[in-house]
N, C-alpha and C positions, 0 to 999 in steps of 0.2 A: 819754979816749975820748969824754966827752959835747962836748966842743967841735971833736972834731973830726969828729963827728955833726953835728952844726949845721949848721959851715961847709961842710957836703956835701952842703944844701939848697938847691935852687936854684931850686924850686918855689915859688910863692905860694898861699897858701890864704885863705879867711875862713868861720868855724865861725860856724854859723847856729845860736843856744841856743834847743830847745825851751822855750818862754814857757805852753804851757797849750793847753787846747780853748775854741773857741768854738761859738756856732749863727750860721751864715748867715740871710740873709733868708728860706729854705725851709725852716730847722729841720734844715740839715745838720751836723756838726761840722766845725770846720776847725781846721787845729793854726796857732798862730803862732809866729814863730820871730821873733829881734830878730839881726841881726849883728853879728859885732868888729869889729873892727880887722884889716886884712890883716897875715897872720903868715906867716914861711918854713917849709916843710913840705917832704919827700920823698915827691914822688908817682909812682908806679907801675903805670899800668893790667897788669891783669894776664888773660890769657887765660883766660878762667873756669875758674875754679877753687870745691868746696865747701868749705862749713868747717859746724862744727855749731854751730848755736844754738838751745840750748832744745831739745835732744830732736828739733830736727827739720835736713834740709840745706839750706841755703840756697847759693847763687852769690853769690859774690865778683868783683865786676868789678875792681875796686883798691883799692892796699894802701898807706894814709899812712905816712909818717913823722912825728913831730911833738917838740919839747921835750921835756924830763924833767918841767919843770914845767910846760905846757899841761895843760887841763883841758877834756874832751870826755865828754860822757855818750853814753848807749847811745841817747838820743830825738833825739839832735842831729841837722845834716845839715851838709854841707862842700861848698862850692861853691871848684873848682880857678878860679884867675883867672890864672898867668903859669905855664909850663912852660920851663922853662929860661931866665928871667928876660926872656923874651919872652910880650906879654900873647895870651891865647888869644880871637880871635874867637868862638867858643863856648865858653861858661863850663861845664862839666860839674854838675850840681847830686849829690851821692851822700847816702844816709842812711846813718847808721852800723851796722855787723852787729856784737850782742857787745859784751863787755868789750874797751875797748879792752887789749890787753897792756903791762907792762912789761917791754922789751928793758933791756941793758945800759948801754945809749946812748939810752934814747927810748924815745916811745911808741910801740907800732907799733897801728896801726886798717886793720881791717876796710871795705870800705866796697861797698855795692850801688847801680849806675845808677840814679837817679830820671830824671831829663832831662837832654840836651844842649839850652841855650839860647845 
């Protein structure tokens, strides 16, 4: 079942790893984030929908697929780069909502619109 979860990726992804806060030159904080490597993912936008995190409702714009064994925190962020193995002129930037879950076949995540660049 997880292989042939995989091969049913067609999506491109690169998980952007929260790295820490800094202070800008104004004493503001800024989070930095370092990227992978492009990895194949199931991506989904999804018509808003809530989901609960933490006691409170949050909107879910879409919804990843990922590996069994990918590794994606709750601080992280996912930037979509190919949709159906064709690259996207606007790269979708999402932060993650939540434990990502484990499905039977993969990870499934959470994910909320930060920016379309």
């Amino acid at each position: 079942m997880r292989q042939s979860n995989e091969a049913a990726m067609f999506d491109t992804c690169v998980v952007l790893r929260y790295g820490g806060a800094t202070v800008d030159a104004l004493g503001n904080p800024t989070a930095e984030y370092t990227a992978t490597s492009p990895r194949r993912c199931g991506y989904k936008p999804s018509s808003t929908r809530e989901a609960n995190q933490d006691g409170q409702v949050v909107i879910v714009d879409a919804v990843l697929r990922l590996g069994i064994t990918e590794e994606i925190g709750q601080l992280d962020r996912v930037r979509i780069t190919h949709r159906f193995a064709e690259e996207l002129t606007a790269k979708p930037l999402y932060s993650v909502i939540g434990q990502p879950a484990l499905g039977p076949s993969g990870l499934v995540v959470n994910l909320a619109l930060v920016t379309d660049e």
